[in-house]
NUDO-713157 format. One record per residue: residue in one letter; x, y, z of N, C-alpha, C in turn; residue number from 1. Coordinates in pm, whole numbers. Each point is the difference from the previous one (the first is absolute). Example, Ala and Ser with C-alpha at 12.3 -4.5 7.8 and 13.67 -1.06 7.14 Angstrom:
+-----+--------+--------+--------+--------+--------+--------+--------+--------+--------+-----+
: res :     nX :     nY :     nZ :    caX :    caY :    caZ :     cX :     cY :     cZ :   n :
+-----+--------+--------+--------+--------+--------+--------+--------+--------+--------+-----+
:   A :   1319 :   -569 :    780 :    -89 :    119 :      0 :     90 :    120 :      0 :   1 :
:   S :    -35 :    105 :    -72 :     82 :    119 :      6 :    -77 :    109 :     73 :   2 :
+-----+--------+--------+--------+--------+--------+--------+--------+--------+--------+-----+
//
This chain:
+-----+--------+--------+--------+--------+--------+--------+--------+--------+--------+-----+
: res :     nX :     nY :     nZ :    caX :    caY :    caZ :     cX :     cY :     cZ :   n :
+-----+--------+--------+--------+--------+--------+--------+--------+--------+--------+-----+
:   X :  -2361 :   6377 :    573 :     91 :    -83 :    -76 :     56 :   -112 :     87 :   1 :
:   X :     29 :     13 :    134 :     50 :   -124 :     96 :    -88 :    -44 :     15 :   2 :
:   X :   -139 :     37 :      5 :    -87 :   -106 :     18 :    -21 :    -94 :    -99 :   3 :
:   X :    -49 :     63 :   -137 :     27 :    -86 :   -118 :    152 :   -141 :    -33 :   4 :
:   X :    107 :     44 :    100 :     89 :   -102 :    -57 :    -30 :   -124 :    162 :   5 :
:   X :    -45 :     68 :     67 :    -34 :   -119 :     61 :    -98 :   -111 :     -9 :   6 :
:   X :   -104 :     31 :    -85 :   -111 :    -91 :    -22 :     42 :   -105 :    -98 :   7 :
:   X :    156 :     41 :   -113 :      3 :    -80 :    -92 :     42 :   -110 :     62 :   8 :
:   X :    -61 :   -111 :   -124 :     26 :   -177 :     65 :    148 :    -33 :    -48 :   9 :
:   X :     47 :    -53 :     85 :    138 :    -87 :    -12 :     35 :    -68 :    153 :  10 :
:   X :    137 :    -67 :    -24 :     75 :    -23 :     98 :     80 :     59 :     87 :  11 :
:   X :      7 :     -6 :    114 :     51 :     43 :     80 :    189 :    -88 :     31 :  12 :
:   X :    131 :     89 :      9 :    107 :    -89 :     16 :    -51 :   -107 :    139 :  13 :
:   X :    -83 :     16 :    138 :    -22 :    -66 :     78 :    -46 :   -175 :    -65 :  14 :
:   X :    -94 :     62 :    -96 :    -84 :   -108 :    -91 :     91 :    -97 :    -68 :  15 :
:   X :    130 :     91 :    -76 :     77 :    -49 :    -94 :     83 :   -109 :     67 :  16 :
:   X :     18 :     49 :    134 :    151 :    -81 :     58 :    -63 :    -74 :     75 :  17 :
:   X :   -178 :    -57 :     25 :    -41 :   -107 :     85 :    -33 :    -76 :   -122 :  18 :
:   X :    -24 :     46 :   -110 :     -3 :   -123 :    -98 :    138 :    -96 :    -50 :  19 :
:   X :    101 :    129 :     15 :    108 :    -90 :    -27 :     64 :    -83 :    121 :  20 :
:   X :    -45 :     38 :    135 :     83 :    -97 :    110 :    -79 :   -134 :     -8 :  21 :
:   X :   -153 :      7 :    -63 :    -88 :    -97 :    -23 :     54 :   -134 :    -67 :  22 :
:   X :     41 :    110 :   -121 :     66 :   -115 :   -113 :    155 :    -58 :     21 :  23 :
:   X :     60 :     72 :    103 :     91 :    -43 :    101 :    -24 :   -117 :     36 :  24 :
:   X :    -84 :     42 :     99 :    -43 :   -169 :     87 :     14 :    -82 :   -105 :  25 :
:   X :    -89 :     -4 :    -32 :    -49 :    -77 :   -139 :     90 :   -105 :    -71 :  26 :
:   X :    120 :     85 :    -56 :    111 :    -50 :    -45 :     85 :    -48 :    107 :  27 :
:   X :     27 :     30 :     94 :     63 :    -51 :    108 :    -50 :   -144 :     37 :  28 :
:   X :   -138 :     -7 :    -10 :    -58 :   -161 :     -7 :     27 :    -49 :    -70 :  29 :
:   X :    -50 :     19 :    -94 :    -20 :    -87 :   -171 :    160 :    -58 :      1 :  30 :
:   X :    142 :     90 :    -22 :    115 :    -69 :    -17 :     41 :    -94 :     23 :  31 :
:   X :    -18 :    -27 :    107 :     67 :   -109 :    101 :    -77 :   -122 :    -43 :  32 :
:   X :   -127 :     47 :    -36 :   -109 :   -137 :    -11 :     18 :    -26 :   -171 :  33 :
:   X :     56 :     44 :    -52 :    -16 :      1 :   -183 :    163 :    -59 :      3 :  34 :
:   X :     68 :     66 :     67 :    133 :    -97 :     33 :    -13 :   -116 :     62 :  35 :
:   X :    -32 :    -78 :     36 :    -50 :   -137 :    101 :    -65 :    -63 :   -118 :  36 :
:   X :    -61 :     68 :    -68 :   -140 :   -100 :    -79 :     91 :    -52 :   -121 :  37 :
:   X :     70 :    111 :    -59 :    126 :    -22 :    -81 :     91 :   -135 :     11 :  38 :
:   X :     95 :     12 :    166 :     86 :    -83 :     38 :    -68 :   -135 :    -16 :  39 :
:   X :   -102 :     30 :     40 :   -122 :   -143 :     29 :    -18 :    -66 :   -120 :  40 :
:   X :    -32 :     64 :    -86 :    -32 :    -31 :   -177 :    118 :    -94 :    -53 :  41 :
:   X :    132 :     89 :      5 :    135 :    -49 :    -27 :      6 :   -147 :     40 :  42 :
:   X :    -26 :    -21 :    125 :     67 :   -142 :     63 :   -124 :    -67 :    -60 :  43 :
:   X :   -101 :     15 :      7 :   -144 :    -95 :    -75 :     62 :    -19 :   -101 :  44 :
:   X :     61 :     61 :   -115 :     36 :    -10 :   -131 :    141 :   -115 :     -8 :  45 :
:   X :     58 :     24 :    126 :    125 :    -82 :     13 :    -34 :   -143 :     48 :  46 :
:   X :    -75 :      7 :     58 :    -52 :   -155 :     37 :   -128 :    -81 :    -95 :  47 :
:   X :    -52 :     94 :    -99 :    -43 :    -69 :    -78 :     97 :    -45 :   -111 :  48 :
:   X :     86 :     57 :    -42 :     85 :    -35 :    -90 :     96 :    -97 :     25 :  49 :
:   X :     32 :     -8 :    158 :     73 :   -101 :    115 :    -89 :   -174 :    -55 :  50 :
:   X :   -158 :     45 :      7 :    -86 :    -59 :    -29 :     14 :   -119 :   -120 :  51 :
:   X :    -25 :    109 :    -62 :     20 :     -4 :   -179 :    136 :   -137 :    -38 :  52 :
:   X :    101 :     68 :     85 :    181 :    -72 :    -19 :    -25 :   -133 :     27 :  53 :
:   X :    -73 :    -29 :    134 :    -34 :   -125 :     36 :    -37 :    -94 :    -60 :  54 :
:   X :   -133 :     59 :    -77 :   -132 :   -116 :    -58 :    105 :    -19 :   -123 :  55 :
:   X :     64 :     70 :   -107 :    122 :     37 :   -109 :     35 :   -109 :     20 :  56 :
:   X :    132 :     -9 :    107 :     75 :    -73 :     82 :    -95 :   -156 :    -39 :  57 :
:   X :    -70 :    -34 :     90 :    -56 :    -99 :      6 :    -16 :    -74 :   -116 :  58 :
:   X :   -125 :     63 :   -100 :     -5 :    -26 :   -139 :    124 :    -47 :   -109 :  59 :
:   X :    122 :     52 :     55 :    130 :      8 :   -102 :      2 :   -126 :     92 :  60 :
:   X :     43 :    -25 :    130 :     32 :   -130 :     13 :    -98 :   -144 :    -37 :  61 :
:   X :   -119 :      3 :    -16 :   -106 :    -69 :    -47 :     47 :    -73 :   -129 :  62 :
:   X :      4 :    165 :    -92 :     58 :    -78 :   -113 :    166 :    -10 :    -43 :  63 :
:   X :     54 :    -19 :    140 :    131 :    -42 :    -55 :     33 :    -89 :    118 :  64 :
:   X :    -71 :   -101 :     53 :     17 :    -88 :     74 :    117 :    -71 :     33 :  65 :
:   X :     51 :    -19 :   -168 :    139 :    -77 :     -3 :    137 :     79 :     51 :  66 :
:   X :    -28 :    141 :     87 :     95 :     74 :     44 :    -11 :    -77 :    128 :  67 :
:   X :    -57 :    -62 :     46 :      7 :    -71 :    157 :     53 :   -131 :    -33 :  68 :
:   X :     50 :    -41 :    -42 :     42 :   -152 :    -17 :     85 :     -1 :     87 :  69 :
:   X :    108 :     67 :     34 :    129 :    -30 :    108 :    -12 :     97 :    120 :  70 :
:   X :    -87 :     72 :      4 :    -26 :    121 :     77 :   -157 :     44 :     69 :  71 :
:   X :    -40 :      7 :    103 :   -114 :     56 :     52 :    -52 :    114 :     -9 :  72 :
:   X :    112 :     84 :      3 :     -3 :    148 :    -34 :     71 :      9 :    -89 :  73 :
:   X :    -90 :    133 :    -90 :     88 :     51 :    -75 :     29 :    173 :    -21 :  74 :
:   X :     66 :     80 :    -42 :    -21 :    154 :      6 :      3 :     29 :   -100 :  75 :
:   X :   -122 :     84 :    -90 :     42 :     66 :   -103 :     -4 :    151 :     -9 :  76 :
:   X :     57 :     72 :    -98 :      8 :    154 :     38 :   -167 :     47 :    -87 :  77 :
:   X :    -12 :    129 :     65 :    -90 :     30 :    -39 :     50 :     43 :   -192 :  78 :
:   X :    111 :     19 :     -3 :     -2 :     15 :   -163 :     -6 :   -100 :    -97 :  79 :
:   X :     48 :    -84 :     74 :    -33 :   -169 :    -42 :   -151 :    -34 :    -44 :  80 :
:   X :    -72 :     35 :     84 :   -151 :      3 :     -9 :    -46 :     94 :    -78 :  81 :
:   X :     54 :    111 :     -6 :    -64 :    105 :   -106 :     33 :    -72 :   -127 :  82 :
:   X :    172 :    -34 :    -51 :     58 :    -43 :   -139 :    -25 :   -131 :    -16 :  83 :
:   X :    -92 :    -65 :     47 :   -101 :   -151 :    -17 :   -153 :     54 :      2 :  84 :
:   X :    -38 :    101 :     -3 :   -122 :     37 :    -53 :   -108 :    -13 :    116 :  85 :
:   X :     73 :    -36 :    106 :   -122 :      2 :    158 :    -12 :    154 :     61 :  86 :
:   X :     89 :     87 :      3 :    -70 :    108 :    -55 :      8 :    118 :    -39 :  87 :
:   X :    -79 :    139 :    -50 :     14 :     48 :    -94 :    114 :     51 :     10 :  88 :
:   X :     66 :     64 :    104 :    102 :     88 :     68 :      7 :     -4 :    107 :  89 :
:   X :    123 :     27 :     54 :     59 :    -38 :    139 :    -81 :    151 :    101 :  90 :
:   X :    -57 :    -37 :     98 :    -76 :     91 :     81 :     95 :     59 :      7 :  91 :
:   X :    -64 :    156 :     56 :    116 :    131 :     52 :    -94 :     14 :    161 :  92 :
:   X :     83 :    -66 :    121 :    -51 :     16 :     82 :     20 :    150 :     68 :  93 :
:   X :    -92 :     49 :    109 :      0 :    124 :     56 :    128 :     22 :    135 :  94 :
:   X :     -7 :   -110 :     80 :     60 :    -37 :     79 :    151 :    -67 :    -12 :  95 :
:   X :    102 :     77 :    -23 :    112 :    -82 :   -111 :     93 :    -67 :     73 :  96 :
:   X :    -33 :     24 :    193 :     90 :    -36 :     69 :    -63 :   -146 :     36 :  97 :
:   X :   -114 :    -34 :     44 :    -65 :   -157 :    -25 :     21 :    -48 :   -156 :  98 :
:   X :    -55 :     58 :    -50 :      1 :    -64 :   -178 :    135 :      4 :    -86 :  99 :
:   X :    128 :    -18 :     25 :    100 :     76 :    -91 :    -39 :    -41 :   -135 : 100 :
:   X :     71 :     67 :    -65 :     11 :    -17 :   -119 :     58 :   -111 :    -60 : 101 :
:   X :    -32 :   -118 :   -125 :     81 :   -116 :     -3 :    -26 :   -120 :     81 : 102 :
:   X :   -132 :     12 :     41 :    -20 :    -68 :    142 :    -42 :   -191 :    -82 : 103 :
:   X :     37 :    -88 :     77 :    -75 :   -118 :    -32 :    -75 :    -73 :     68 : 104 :
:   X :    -93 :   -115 :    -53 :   -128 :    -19 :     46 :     84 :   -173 :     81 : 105 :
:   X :    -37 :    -10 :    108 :     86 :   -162 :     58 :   -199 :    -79 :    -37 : 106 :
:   X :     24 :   -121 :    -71 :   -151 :    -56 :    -50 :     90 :   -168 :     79 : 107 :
:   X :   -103 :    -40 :     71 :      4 :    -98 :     79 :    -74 :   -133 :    -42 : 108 :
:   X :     42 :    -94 :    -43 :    -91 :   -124 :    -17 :    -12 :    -80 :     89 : 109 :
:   X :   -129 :    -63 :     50 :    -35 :   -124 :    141 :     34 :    -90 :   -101 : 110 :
:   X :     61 :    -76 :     93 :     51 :   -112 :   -116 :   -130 :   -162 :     69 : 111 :
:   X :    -64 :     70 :    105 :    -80 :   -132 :      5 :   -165 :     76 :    -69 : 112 :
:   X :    -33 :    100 :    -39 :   -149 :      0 :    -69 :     32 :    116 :   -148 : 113 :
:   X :    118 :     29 :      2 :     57 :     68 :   -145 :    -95 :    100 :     13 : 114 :
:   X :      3 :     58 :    104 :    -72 :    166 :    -50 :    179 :     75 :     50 : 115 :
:   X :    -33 :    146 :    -32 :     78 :    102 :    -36 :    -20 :    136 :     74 : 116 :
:   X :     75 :     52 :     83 :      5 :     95 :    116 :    114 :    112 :    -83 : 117 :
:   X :    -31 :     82 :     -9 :     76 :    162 :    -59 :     83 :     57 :    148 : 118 :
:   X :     67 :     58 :      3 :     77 :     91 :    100 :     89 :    125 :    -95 : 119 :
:   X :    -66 :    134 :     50 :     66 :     84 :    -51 :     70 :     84 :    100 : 120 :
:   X :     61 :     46 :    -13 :     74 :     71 :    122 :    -49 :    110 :     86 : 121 :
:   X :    -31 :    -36 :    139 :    -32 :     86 :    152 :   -186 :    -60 :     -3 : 122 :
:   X :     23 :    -35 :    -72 :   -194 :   -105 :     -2 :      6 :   -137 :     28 : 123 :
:   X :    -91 :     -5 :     76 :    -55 :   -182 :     31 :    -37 :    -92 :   -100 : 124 :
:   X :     29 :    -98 :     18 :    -35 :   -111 :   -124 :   -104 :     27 :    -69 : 125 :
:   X :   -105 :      4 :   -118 :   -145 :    -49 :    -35 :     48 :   -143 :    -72 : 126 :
:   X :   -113 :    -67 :     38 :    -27 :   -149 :    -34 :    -45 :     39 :   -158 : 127 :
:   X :     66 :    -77 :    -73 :   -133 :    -11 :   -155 :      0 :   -175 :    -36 : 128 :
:   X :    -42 :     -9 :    -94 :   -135 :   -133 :     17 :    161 :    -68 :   -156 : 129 :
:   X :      4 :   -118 :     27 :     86 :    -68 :    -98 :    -51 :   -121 :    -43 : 130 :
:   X :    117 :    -36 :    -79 :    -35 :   -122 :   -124 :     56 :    -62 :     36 : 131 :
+-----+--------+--------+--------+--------+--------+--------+--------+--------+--------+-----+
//
């Protein structure tokens, strides 16, 4: 009879607890790297939408040119731009301590070739092309 229960097939606890320190490791990698790829994603998403505010920006000043008559710069809020139809809704950025909430766009006119430069806040100028 002891011989018979030794031949049957299964696992051994030795077996059980090297598969699970396995899947240990395992997860011990993966986290850190699925967290990073995450954080990483977030700010891509924030600077395209950073993106997005700009070219917005630009376009609204294009067609409202006659806001520069006494002024080079001008600032409008991003809700300003949403409730004039530039666009659909005001982004929900990830990052809320660069991006606050309520934030506005500073849109710059060259007053010697009339193109139009966006500035949104903790970002560098982008150039866009004017009338």
């Amino acid at each position: 009879m002891v011989k018979a229960l030794r031949n049957q097939k299964g696992i051994t606890l030795i077996e059980l607890l090297a598969v699970i320190v396995i899947i240990g490791i395992v997860a011990a990698i993966a986290v850190p790297a699925i967290g990073a790829t995450i954080k990483n994603s977030e700010k891509k998403a924030d600077d395209a939408s950073v993106t997005i505010i700009k070219e917005t920006a630009v376009r609204y000043a294009m067609d409202n040119d006659n806001l520069f008559a006494n002024n080079n710069t001008v600032t409008v809020s991003l809700k300003d731009l949403g409730d004039k139809g530039y666009l659909n809704a005001e982004p929900e950025f990830n990052d809320k301590t660069t991006y606050p909430d309520n934030s506005s766009v500073s849109i710059t006119r060259d007053p010697e070739n009339g193109s139009f430069s966006a500035r949104f806040p903790s970002t560098a100028s982008v150039p866009g092309s004017g009338g």
